[in-house]
C-alpha positions as CSV (number, residue, x, y, z in Angstrom):
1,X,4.0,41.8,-29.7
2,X,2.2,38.9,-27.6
3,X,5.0,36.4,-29.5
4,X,7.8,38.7,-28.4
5,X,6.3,38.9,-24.3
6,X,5.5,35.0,-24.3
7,X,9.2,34.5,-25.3
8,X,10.8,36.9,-22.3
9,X,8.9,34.4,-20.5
10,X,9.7,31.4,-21.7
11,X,13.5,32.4,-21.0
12,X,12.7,33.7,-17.7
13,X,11.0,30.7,-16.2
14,X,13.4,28.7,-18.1
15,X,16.2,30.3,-16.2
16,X,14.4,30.8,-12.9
17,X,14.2,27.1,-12.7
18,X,18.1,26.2,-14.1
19,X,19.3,28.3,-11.3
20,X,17.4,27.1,-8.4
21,X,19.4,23.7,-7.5
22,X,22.3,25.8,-8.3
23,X,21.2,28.5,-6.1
24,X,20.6,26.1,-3.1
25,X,23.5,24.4,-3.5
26,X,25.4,27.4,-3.4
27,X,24.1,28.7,-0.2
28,X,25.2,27.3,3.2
29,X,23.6,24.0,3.4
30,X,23.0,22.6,7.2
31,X,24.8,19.5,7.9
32,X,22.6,16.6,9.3
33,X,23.2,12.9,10.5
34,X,19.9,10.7,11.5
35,X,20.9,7.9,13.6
36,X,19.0,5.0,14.0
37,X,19.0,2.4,17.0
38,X,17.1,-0.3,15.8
39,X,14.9,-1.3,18.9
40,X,15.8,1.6,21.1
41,X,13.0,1.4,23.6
42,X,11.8,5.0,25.1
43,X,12.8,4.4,28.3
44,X,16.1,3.1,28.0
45,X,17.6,6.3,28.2
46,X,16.4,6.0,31.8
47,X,18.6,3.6,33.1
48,X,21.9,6.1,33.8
49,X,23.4,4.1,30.9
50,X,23.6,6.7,28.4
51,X,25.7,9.7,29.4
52,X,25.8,11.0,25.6
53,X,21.9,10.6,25.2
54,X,21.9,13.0,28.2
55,X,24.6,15.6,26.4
56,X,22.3,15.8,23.4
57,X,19.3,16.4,26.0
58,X,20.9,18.8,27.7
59,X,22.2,20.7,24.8
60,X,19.2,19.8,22.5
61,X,15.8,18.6,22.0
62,X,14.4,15.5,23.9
63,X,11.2,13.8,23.7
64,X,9.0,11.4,25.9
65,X,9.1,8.9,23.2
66,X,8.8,8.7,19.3
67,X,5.3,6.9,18.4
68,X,6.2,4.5,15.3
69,X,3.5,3.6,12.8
70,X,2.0,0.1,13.0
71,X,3.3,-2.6,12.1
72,X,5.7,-1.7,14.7
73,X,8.3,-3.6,12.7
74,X,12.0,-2.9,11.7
75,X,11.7,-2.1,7.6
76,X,8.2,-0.7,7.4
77,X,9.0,2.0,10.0
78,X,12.3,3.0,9.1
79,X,10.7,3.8,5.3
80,X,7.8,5.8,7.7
81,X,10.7,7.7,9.3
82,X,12.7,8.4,6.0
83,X,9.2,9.2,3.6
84,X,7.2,10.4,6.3
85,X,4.4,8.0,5.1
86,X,2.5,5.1,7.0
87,X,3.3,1.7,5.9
88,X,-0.4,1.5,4.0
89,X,1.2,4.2,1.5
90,X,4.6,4.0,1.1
91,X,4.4,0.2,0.6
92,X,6.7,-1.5,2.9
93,X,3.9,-3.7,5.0
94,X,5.9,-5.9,7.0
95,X,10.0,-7.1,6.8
96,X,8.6,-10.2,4.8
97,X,5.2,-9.9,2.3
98,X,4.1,-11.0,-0.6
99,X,2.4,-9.4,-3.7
100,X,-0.4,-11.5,-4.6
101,X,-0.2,-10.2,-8.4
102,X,3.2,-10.6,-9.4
103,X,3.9,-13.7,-7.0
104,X,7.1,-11.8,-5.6
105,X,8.0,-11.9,-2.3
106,X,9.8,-9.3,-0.8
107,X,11.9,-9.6,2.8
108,X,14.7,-8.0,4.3
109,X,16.9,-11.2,3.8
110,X,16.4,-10.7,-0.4
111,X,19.2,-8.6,-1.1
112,X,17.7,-8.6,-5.1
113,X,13.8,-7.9,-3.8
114,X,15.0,-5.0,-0.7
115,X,16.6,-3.6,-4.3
116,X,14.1,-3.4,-6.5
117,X,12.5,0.0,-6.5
118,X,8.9,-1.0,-7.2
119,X,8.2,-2.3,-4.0
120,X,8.9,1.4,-2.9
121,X,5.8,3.9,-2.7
122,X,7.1,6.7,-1.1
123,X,9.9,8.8,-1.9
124,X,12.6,9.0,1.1
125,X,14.0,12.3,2.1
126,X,17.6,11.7,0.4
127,X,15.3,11.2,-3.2
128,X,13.5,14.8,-2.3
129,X,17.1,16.1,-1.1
130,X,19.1,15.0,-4.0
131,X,16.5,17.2,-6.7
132,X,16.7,20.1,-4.9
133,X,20.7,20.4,-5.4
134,X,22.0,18.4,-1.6
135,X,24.4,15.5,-1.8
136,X,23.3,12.2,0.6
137,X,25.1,9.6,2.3
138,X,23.7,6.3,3.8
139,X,25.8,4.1,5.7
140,X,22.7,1.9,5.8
141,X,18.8,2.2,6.2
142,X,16.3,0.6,4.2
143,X,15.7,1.6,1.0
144,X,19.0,2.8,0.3
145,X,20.4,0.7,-1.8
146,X,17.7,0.8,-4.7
147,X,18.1,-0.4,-8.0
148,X,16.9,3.2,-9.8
149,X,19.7,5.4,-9.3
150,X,18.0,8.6,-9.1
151,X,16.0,6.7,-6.1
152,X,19.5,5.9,-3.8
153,X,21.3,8.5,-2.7
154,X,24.8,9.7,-3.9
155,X,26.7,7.8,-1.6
156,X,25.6,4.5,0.1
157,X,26.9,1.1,1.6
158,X,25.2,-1.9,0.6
159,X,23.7,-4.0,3.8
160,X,26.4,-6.2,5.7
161,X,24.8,-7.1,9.0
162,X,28.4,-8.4,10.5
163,X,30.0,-4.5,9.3
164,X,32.1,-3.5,13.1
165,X,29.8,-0.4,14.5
166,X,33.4,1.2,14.6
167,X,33.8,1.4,10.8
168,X,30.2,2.7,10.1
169,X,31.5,5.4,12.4
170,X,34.4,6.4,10.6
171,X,32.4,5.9,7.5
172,X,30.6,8.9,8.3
173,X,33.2,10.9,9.2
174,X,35.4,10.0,6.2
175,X,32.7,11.4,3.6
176,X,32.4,14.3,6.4
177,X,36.4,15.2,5.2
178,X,35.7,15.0,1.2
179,X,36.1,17.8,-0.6
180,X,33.5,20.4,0.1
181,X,31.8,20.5,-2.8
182,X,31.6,16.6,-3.3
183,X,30.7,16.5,0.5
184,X,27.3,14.9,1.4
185,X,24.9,17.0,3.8
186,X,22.7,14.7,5.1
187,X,23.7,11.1,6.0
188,X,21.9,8.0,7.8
189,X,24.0,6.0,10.1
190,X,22.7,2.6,11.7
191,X,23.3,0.4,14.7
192,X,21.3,-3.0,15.3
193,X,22.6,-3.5,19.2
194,X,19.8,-2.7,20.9
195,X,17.0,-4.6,18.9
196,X,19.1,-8.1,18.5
197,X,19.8,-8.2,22.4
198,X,16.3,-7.2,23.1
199,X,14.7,-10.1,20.7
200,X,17.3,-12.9,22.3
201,X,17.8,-12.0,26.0
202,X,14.8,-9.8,26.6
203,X,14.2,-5.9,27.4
204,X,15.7,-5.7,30.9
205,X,17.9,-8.3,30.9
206,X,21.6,-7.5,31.7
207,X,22.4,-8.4,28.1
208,X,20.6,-5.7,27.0
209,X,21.7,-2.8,29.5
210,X,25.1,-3.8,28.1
211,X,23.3,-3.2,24.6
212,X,22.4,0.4,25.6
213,X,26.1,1.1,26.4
214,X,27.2,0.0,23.2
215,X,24.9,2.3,21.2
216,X,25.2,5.1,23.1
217,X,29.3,4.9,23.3
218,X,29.4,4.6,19.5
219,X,27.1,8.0,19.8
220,X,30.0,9.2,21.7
221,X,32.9,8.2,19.4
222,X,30.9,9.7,16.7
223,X,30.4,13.2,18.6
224,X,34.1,12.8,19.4
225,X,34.9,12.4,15.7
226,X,33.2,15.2,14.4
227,X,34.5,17.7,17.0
228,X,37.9,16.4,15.8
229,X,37.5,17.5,12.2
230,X,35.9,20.6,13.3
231,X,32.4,19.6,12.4
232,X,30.7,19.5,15.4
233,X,29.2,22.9,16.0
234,X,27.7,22.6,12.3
235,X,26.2,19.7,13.1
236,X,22.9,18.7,13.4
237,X,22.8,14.8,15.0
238,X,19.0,13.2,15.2
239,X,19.1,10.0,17.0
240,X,15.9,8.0,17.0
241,X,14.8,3.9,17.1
242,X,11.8,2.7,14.9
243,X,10.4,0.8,17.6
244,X,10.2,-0.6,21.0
245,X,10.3,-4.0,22.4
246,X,8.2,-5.9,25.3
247,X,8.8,-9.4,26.9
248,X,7.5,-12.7,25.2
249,X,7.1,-16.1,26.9
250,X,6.5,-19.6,25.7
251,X,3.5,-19.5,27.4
252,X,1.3,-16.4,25.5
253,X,1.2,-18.1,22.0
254,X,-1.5,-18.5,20.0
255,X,-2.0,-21.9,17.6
256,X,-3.6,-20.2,14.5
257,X,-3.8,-23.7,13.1
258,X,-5.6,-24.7,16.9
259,X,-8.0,-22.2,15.8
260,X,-8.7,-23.1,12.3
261,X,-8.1,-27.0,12.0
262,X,-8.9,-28.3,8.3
263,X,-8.8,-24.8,6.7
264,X,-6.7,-24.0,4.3
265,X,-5.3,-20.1,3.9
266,X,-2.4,-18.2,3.3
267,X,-0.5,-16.7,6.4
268,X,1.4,-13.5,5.8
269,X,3.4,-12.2,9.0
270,X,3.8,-14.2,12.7
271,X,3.9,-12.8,16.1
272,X,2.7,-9.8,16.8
273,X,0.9,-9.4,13.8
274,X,-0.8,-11.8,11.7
275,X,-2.8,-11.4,8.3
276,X,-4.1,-14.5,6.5
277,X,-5.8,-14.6,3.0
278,X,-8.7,-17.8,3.1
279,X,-10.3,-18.9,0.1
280,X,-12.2,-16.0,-1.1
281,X,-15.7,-17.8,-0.4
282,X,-14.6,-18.4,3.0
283,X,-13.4,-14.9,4.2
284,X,-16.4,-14.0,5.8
285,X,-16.8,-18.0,7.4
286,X,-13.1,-17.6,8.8
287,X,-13.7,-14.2,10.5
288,X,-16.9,-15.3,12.3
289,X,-14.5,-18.5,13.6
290,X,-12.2,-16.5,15.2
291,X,-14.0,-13.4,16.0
292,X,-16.2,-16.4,18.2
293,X,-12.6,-17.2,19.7
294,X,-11.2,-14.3,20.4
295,X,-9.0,-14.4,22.9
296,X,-5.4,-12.4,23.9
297,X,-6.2,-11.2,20.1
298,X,-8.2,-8.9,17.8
299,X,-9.5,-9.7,14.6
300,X,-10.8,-7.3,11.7
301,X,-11.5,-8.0,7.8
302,X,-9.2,-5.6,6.3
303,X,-12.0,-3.3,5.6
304,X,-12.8,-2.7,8.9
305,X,-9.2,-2.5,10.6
306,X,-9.8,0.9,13.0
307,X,-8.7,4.1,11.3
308,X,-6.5,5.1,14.3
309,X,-3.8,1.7,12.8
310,X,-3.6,3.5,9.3
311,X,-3.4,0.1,7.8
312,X,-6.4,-1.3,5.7
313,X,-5.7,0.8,2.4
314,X,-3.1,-1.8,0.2
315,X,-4.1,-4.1,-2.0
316,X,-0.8,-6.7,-0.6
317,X,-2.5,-6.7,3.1
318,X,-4.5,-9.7,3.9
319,X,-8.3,-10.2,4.0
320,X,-7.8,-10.8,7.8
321,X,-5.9,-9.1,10.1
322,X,-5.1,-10.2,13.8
323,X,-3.5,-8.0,16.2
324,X,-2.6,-9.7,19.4
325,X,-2.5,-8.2,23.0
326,X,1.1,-6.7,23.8
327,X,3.0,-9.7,24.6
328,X,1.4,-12.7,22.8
329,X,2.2,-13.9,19.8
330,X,0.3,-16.0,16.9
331,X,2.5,-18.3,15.3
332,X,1.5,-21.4,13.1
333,X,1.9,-25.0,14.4
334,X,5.1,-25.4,12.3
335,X,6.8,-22.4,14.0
336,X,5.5,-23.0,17.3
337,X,7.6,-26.6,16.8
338,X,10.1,-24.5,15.7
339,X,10.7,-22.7,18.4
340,X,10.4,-25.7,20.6
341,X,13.2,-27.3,19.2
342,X,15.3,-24.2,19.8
343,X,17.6,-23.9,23.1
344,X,16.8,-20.8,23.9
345,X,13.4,-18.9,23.3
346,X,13.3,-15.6,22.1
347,X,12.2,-13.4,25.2
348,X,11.5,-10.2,23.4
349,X,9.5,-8.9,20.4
350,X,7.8,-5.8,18.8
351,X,5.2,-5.6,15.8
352,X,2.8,-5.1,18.3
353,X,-0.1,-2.2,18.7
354,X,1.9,1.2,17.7
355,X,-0.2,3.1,20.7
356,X,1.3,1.0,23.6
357,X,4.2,2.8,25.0
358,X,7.1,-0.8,25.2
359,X,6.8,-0.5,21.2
360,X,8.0,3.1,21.4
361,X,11.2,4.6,20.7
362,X,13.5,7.6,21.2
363,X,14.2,11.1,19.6
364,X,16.9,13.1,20.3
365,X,18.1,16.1,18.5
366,X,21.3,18.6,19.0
367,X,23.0,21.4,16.6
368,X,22.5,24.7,15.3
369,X,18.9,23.8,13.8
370,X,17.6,23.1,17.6
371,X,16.9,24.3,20.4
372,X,18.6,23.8,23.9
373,X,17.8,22.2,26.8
374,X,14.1,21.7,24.9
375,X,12.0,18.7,26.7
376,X,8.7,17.5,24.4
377,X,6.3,14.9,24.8
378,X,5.5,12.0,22.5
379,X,6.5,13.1,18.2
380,X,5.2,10.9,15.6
381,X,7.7,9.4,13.2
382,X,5.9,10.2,10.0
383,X,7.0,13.9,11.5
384,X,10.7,13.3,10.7
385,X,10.6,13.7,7.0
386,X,8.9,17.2,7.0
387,X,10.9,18.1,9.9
388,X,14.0,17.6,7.8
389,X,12.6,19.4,4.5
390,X,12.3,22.5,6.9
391,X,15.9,22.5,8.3
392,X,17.2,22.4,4.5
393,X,14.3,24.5,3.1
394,X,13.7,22.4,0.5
395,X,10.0,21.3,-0.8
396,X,8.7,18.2,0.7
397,X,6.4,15.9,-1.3
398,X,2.9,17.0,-1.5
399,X,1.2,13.3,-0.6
400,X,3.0,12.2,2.7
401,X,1.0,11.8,6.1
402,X,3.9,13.5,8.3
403,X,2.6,17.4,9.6
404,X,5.6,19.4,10.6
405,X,3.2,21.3,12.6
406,X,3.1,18.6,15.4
407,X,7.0,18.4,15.2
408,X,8.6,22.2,13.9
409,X,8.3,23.8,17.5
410,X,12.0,22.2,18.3
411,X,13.6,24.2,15.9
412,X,15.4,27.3,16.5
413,X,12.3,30.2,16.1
414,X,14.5,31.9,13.8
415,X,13.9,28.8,11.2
């Protein structure tokens, strides 16, 4: 008798779970597209540049800003806002790092390394998605194009920095027309505009007020496109940057090699963040140096980095960690003759502290899932990942840092 009952349930949980993925996708999945404007400062959307920002205010959910996780860098937050993990946990320290075990370095100019899923920690939202029975698209975002194939998602574009904004538009809306049932339901859609004129010309230069037009008409020719295939009321667009940007001047850089003449170490990082790995011996001797000239900077062992950064956990960080004041930079002797030699400095930067308000970014949200007309204050972008779970109803990974508690309240109550 116990034989025969263990074997009704043996079939039923062996059912129950073959039909779930089946079940879900059967039901009428939401349709989402996060947007990313790579260096979108919060305030930008201030300038009365950005009439279709304001549309998705009006009919959506606006916040003060989106608070990135530190490094405030380009890589390293984008995986924060896709795993809803801070960089110390899903893995991606920095755009450039090295692992000190294997000897591989990994940077966002390595099309082989940015492939290679074990630099990966976290799992992004299309990895979680694609298990529980919804298709994915990415016309770029980091990570996307990993090597494992159960880690990418269905569809994806590899990286081509030069790719006209127009065609990653239409590249969207083309997967938008498939078939239904090979249609994806959550795509990632990426625009560098903002962040390159920011870095070059600065954050309130002309160059980059034309910048913010750009990005905000290809939001438009997007919104335009969907409501022209009669997708735009099922729609859910989320339109977010993974970080600020502040001024820079020639003037407010530090010589690290000024500070420690006739020391040798290993520098990971430049500008606004610096982590260097001495001699083990002289880690302690090194700190004491520069704690001693501190100055426009802050210094920590790795041990000691303040809880409130979220970065002193990973064994690839460096013994030493300096974090400059917003809008100086540490650079080595070599790169600071670099840059000399150079036309043109670069009058912008981020990678800065993640708490000061020029490294912050945007979110916007409009569709069915939101609600209207909803004004917020700052949302963490760890937030993002759960946030999305909850608008396919799908389980989200039981390790990640995001809390959808501190970002569900601009959904629809019926959700």
């Amino acid at each position: 008798m116990n034989r025969f009952f263990l074997t009704l349930l043996s079939l039923f949980l062996f059912f129950h779970s073959f039909t779930f993925s089946d079940a879900l996708a059967q039901t009428e999945q939401p349709y989402v597209i996060l947007v990313s404007f790579d260096g979108f400062r919060w305030d930008y959307a201030n300038r009365g540049l950005t009439p279709h920002l304001d549309w998705m205010a009006q009919n959506g959910v606006s916040a003060l800003s989106l608070e990135p996780s530190f490094p405030t860098k380009t890589f390293p937050n984008h995986l924060s806002i896709i795993t809803g993990m801070y960089p110390e946990n899903h893995g991606i320290l920095l755009n450039h790092f090295t692992d000190p075990f294997r000897g591989k370095r990994y940077s966002l100019s390595n099309e082989m390394q940015v492939q290679d899923s074990r630099w990966y920690l976290g799992e992004p939202f299309w990895e979680t998605a694609e298990r529980q029975g919804v298709t994915c698209a990415s016309y770029f975002w980091p990570g996307s194009e990993m090597n494992l194939e159960y880690r990418h998602p269905t569809y994806f574009e590899h990286y081509e920095h030069n790719r006209p904004y127009p065609d990653r538009v239409q590249g969207v809306l083309n997967w938008l027309q498939l078939p239904e049932k090979q249609r994806p339901h959550f795509i990632t859609l990426y625009f560098d505009e903002t962040d390159r004129k920011g870095h070059v010309y600065g954050p309130d230069s002309p160059e980059t007020n034309r910048a913010i037009q750009l990005s905000d008409s290809l939001l438009g020719i997007l919104i335009e496109g969907l409501k022209n295939i009669q997708m735009l009321e099922k729609t859910n667009i989320i339109v977010v940057s993974d970080h600020g940007m502040t001024e820079v001047a020639p003037e407010k850089i530090i010589n690290i090699n000024a500070l420690l003449p006739d020391i040798h170490f290993e520098y990971i990082g430049s500008g606004p963040i610096m982590m260097l790995r001495p001699d083990p011996q002289e880690v302690n001797a090194v700190y004491q140096i520069l704690k001693e000239k501190e100055n426009h900077y802050r210094v920590y062992l790795r041990k000691d980095m303040p809880n409130y950064f979220h970065y002193s956990h990973h064994p690839f960080l460096g013994d030493i960690i300096l974090v400059p004041d917003l809008g100086w930079e540490i650079l080595t002797a070599a790169a600071i003759e670099r840059q000399q030699e150079r036309n043109r400095p670069f009058l912008g930067d981020h990678g800065f502290d993640n708490h000061q308000m020029d490294m912050h970014g945007i979110f916007y949200a409009v569709g069915p899932a939101f609600k209207k007309g909803y004004r917020t204050g700052t949302l963490h972008n760890i937030d993002i990942y759960p946030l999305l779970c909850k608008i396919f109803n799908i389980f989200p990974r039981q390790n990640i840092d995001g809390d959808l508690e501190r970002i569900g309240f601009v959904l629809k109550e019926a959700r």
